[in-house]
C-alpha positions as CSV (number, residue, x, y, z in Angstrom):
1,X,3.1,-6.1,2.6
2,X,3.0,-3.2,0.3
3,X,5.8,-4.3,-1.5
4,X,4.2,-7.6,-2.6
5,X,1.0,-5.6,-3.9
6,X,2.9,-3.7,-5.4
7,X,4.7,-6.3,-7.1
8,X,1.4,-8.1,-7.6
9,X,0.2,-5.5,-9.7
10,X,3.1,-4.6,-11.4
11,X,2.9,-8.5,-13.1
12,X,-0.3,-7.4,-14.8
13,X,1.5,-4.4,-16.5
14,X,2.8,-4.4,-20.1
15,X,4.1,-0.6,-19.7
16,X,6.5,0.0,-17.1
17,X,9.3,2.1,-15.9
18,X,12.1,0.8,-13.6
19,X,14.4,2.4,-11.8
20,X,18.1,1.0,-11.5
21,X,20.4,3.0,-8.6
22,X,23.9,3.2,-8.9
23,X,23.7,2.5,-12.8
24,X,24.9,4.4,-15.7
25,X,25.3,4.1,-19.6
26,X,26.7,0.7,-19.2
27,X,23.6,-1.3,-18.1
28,X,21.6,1.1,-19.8
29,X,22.8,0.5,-23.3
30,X,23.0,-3.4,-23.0
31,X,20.0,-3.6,-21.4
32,X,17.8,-1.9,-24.3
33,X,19.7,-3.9,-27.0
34,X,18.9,-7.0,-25.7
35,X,15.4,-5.8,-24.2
36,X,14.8,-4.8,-28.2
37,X,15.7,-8.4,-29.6
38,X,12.9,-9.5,-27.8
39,X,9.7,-10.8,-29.1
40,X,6.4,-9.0,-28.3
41,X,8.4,-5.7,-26.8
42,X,7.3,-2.5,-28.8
43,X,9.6,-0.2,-27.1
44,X,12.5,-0.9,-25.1
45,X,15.0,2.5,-23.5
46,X,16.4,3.9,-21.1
47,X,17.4,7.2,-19.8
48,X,19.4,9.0,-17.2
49,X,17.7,11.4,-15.0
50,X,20.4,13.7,-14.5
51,X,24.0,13.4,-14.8
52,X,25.4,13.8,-11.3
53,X,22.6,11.3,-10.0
54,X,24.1,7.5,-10.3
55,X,20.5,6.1,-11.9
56,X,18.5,5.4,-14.7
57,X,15.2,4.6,-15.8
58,X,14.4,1.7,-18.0
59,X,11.0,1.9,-20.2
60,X,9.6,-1.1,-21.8
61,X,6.0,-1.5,-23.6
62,X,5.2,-5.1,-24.9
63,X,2.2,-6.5,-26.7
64,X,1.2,-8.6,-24.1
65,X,3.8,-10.1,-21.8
66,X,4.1,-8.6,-18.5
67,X,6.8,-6.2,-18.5
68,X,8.9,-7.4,-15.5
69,X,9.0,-11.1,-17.0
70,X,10.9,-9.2,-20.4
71,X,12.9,-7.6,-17.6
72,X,13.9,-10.8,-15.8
73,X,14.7,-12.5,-19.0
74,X,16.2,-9.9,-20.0
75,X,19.2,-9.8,-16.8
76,X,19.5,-13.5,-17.3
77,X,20.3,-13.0,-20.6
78,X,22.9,-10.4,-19.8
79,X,24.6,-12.8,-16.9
80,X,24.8,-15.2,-19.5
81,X,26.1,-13.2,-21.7
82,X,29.3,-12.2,-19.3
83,X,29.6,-15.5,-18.4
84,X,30.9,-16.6,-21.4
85,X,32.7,-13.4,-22.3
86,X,34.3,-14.1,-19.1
87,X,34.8,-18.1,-19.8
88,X,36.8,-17.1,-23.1
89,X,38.6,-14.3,-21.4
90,X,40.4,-16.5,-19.0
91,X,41.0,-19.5,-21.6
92,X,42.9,-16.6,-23.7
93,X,44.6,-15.8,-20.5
94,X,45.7,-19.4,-19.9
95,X,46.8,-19.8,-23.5
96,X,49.0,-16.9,-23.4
């Protein structure tokens, strides 16, 4: 039940900080480029805690969208994204 409060509050927020386990660099980076190409977000990074722990932290601020909805978006954007790099990737692999 905590969760969903939690959750329930975290819909109101515009400034959040999420935390991404077994994650490096690679999310990371994507993430905040496409997080940044987003309309109404004023900051969008992300940063490692320390290098021998397999996390990081993702910061977003936004004019007035909830920051979790940017979030979301944000993932489906990236699926999408390696979708079709992986569509293309296997019609090279056929044409070859």
């Amino acid at each position: 039940m905590e969760e969903k409060k939690y959750y329930e509050n975290l819909k109101n927020l515009t400034h959040a900080t999420f935390c991404f386990e077994n994650e490096d660099h690679t999310l990371g980076n994507c993430l905040r480029c496409i997080l940044l190409q987003k309309e109404g977000v004023e900051f969008a990074g992300y940063t490692v805690p320390h290098p021998t722990q397999p996390e990081i932290n993702v910061r977003i601020q936004t004019t007035g969208k909830p920051a979790i909805d940017i979030l979301k978006e944000s993932l489906d954007d990236l699926g999408n994204m390696c979708d079709i790099m992986l569509n293309k990737f296997n019609e090279a692999l056929k044409q070859s």
